[in-house]
C-alpha positions in Angstrom: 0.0 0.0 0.0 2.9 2.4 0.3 4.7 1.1 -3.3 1.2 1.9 -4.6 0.5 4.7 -2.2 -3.1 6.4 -2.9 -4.2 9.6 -0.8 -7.7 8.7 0.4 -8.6 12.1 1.2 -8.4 13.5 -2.2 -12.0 13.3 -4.0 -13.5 10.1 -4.5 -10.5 7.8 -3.2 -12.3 8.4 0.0 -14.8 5.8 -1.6 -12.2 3.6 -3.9 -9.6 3.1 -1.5 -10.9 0.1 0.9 -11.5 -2.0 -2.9 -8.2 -0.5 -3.8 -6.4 -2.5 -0.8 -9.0 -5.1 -0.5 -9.4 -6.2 -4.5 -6.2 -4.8 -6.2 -3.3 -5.0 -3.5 -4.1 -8.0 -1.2 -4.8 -10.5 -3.9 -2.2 -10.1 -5.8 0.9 -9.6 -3.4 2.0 -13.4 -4.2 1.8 -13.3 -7.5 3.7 -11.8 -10.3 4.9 -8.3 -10.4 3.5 -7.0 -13.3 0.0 -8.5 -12.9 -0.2 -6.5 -9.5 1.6 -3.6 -11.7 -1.2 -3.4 -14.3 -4.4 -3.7 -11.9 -2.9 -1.1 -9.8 -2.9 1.1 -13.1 -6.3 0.0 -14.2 -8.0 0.9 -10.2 -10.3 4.0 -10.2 -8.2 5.0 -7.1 -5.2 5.2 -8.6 -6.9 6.6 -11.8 -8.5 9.8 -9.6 -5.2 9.9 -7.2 -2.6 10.9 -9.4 -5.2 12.1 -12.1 -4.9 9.8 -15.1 -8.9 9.7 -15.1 -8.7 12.5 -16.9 -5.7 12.7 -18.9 -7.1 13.1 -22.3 -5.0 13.7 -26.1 -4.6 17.3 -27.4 -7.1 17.9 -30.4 -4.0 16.9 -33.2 -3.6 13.3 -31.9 -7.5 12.3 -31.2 -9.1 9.6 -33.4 -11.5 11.3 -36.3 -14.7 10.7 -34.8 -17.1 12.5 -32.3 -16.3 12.9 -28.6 -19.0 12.6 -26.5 -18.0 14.9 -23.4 -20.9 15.8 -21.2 -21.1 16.8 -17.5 -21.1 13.4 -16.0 -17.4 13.7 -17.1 -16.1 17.0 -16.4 -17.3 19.9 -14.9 -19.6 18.6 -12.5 -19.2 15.0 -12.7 -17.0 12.4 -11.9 -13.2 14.1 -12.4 -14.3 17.8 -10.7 -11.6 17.3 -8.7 -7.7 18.5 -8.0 -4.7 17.1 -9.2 -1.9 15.8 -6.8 0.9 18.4 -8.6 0.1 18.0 -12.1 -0.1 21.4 -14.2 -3.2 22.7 -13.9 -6.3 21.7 -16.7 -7.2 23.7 -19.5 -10.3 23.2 -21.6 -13.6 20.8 -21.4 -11.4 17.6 -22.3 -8.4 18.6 -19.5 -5.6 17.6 -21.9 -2.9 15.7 -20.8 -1.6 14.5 -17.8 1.6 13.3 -16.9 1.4 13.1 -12.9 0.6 8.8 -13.0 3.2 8.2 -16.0 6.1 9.7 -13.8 5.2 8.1 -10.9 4.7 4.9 -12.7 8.7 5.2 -13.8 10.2 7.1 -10.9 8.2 5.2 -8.0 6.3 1.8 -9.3 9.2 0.5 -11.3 12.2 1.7 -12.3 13.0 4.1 -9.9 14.4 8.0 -9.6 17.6 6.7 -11.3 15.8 4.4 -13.6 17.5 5.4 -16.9 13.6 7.6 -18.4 13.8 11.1 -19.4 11.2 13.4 -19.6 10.4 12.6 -23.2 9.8 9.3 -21.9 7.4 10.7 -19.4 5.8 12.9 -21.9 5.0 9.7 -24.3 3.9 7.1 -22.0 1.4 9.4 -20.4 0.6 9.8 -24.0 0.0 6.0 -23.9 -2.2 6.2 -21.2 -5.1 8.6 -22.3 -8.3 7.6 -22.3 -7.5 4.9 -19.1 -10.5 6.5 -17.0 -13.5 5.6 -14.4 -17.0 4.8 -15.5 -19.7 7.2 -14.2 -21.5 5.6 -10.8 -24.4 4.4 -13.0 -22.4 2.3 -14.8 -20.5 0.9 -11.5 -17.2 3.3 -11.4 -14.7 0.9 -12.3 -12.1 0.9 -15.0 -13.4 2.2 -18.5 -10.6 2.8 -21.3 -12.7 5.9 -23.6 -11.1 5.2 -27.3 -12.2 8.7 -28.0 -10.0 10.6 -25.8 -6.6 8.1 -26.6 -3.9 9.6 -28.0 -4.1 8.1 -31.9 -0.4 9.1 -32.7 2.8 7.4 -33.0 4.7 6.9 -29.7 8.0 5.9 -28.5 9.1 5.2 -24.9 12.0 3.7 -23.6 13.5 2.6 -27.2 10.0 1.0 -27.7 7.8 2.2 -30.5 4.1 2.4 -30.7 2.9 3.1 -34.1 -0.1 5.1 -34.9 -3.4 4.1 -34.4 -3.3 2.3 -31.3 -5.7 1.8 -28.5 -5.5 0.3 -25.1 -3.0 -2.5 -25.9 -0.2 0.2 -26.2 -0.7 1.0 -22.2 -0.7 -2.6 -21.2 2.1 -3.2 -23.0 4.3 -0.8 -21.9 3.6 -1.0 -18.3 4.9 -4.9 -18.6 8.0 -4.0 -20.2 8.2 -1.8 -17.6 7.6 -4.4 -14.8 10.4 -6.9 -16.6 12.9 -4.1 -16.6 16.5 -5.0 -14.5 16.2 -1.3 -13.1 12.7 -2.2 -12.2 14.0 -5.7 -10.4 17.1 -3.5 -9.0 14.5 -0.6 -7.4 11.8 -3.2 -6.1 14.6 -5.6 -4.3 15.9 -2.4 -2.5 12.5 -1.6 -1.2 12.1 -5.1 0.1 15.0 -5.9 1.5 14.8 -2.3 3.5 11.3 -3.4 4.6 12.6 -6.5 5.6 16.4 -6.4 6.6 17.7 -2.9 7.1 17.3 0.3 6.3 20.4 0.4 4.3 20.6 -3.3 3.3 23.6 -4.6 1.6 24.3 -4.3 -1.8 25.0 -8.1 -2.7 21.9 -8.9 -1.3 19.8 -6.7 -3.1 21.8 -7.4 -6.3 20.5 -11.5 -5.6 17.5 -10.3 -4.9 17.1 -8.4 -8.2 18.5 -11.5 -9.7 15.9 -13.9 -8.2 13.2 -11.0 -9.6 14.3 -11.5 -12.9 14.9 -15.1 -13.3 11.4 -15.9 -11.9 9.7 -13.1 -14.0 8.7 -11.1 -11.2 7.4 -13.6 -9.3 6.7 -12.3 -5.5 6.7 -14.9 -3.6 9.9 -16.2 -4.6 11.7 -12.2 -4.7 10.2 -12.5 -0.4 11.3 -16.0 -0.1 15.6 -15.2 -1.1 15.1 -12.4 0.9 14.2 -14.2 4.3 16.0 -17.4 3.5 19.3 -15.4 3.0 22.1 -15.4 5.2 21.9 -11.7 5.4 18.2 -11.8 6.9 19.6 -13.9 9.8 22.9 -11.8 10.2 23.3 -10.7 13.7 24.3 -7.4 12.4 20.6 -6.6 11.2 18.8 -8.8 13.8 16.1 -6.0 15.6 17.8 -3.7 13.0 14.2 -2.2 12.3 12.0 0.6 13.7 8.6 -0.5 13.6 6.2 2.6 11.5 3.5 3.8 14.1 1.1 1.0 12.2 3.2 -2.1 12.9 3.9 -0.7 16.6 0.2 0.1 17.3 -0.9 -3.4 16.1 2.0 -5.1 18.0 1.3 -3.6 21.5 -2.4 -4.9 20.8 -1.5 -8.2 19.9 1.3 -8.5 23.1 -1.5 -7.4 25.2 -4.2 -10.1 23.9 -6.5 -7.5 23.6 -9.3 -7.6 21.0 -10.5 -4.1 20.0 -14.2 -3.9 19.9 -13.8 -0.3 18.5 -10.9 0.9 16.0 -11.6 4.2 16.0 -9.5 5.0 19.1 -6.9 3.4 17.9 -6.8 5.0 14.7 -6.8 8.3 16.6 -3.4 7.0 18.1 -2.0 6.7 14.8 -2.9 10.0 13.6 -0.7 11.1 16.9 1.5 9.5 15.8 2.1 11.1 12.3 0.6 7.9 10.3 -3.1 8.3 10.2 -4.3 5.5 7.5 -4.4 5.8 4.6 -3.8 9.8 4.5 -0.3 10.2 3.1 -0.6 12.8 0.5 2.5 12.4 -1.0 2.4 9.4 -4.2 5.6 8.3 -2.5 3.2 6.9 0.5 4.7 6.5 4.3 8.4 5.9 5.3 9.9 2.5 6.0 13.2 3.7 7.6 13.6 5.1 11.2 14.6 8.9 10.7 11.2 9.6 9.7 9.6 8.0 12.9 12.3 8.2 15.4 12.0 11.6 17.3 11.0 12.5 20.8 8.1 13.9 20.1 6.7 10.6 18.5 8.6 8.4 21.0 6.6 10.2 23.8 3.5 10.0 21.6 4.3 6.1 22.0 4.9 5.9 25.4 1.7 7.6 26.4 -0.4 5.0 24.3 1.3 2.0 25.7 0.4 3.2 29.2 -3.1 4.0 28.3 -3.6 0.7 26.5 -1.8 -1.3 29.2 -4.3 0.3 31.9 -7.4 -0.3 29.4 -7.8 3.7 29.2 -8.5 3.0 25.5 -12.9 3.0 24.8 -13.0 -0.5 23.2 -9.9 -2.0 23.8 -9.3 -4.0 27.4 -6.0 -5.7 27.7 -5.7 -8.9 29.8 -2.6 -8.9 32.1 -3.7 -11.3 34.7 -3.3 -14.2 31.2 0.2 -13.3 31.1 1.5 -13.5 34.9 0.7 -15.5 37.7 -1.0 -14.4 40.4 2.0 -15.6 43.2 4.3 -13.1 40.1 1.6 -10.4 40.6 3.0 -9.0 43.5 6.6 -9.3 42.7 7.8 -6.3 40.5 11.2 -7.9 39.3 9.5 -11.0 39.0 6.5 -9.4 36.4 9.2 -7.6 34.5 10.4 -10.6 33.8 7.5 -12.5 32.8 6.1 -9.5 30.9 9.6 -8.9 29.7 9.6 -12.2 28.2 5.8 -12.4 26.7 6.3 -9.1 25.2 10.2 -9.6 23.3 11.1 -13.1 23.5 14.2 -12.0 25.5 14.8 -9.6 28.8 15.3 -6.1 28.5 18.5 -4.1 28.7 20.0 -3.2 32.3 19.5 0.5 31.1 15.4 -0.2 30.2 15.2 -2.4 33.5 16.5 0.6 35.6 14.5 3.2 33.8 11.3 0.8 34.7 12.4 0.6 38.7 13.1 4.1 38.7 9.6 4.6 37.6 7.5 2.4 39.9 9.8 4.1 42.7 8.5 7.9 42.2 5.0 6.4 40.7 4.1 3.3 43.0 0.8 1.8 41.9 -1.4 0.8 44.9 -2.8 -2.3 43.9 -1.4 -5.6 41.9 -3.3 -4.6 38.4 -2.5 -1.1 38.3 1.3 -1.7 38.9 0.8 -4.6 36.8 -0.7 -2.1 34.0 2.0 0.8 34.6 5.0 -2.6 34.4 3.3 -3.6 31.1 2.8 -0.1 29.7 7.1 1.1 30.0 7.9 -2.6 28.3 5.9 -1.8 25.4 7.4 1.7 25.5 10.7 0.9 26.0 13.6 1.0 23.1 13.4 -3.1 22.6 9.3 -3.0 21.6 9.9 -0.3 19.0 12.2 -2.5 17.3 10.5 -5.9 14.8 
């Protein structure tokens, strides 16, 4: 969701983006590369997002035959809506667009370094006029309007579309475009920074490019060298991660065996945060490396919803301690750091963490076993270790 990042608070993606995740993204995260590629260019979300819904030919390049523009397509209708940076729309029609097609080469597949130049830009978002959304009557999904393609001769990349063309030219390109080495070169760096380090190393990601390619973008297989490589075990990367504001919400929920019968609150911790969901603007989505997340203003921000959660302050979400420690640990403080300690990381904390969490029961002491039982559980899942996958 952050490769194809869509800002669901720009017109109607507040409607399209739960199908976006739910029907283009999820069920096709296994599969190959280019088939997820091509839906993702084909879903009205991305369509109205970065404004290829109404990228349309100039007057020179459109086929000879009527255009049948009415308000249920511009003005008033469907695409009466901003742009996310594009130049601004002149004319009924809108002209073209070129906000998807760079994104498409600079952030979907080949990457900032990826070898196009603007020309390049300039033609494939040529190649992608007429790609729109239907009008709600007839279901808003994907419609490709022949009328509004660019007719003309194309070239992109070395590759040359000759005149006359129609929807096959866009398909085509964006699956050269997924089988391209700087495409395998820019996703394997995203992965294996998801999934190994920020910086991961460059062999790896040069197998991993390697393994894209040979298996013609297969995704299961790019994920599966990834985590079955030595690097992945390396002690050198082990906890090397800073889990996003998402991943650390979700994991203090799951530590705690809670079951949220209301999500709103926690959403509202997220927007604290600085990750409310689905709400990056920018088509470059949310961060996956720590300097973006790692400041004290976020840190406290975490601290302050682990101790709420951990006491069940939280409308609809109540934790369940007393599952996690014995009662005869209960009244013990070293001995339910320990346990907790344990449940919550696999492994004890640090001497440092452990002496911040006794210095805190010591000027805060909780009067009864579940509240100091609650404040114990809330600095674990605050502490340095928990924001770490």
């Amino acid at each position: 969701m952050n490769h194809f990042n869509v800002f669901a608070g720009k017109g109607l993606d507040r409607v399209f983006t739960t199908s976006f995740e739910r029907d283009v993204i999820r069920p096709r995260i296994w599969g190959r590369f280019e088939d997820l590629l091509l839906a993702t260019a084909k879903s009205p979300a991305m369509l109205v997002y970065l404004d290829n819904a109404q990228s349309t030919a100039d007057e020179a390049h459109r086929p000879a035959r009527p255009i049948p523009l009415g308000r249920a397509l511009y003005g008033r209708g469907l695409f009466a809506m901003g742009n996310a940076g594009g130049p601004a729309k002149k004319g009924p029609a809108g002209g073209l667009n070129e906000n998807y097609a760079r994104e498409l080469m600079e952030l979907h597949t080949l990457g900032v370094d990826g070898g196009y130049t603007q020309t390049d830009v300039t033609e494939l978002a040529r190649l992608l006029t007429g790609w729109s959304v239907a009008r709600p009557e007839q279901g808003g999904g994907f419609v490709f309007r022949a009328p509004l393609h660019d007719a003309g001769s194309k070239t992109v990349l070395g590759n040359v579309f000759p005149a006359g063309g129609g929807i096959e030219e866009g398909e085509r390109m964006i699956r050269i475009l997924a089988r391209d080495p700087a495409t395998a070169r820019h996703i394997a760096f995203q992965l294996c920074q998801r999934l190994v380090a920020d910086v991961p190393p460059a062999t790896l990601v040069d197998r991993v490019a390697n393994k894209f390619l040979a298996t013609d973008g297969d995704l299961r297989a790019t994920v599966r060298s990834i985590v079955t490589s030595p690097e992945f075990f390396d002690p050198l990367y082990y906890r090397a991660k800073v889990k996003s504001p998402f991943e650390y919400v979700v994991s203090a929920v799951r530590a705690l065996g809670a079951e949220p019968e209301e999500a709103l609150p926690l959403a509202r911790q997220l927007v604290l945060m600085g990750e409310p969901l689905y709400l990056c603007q920018p088509p470059t989505g949310y961060s996956d490396t720590a300097e973006a997340w790692v400041n004290t203003g976020a840190l406290l921000a975490r601290l302050n919803f682990a101790l709420r959660l951990a006491a069940g302050s939280l409308p609809g979400t109540r934790p369940d301690l007393r599952r996690l420690v014995s009662p005869n640990d209960m009244a013990d403080s070293k001995k339910s750091v320990d346990t907790l300690a344990c449940a919550f990381l696999g492994e004890n904390l640090s001497a440092e963490t452990r002496r911040t969490v006794g210095k805190r029961l010591e000027e805060q002491p909780a009067p009864a076993d579940d509240s100091r039982l609650a404040m114990i559980a809330g600095l674990i899942l605050g502490s340095p270790e928990f924001q770490r996958q």
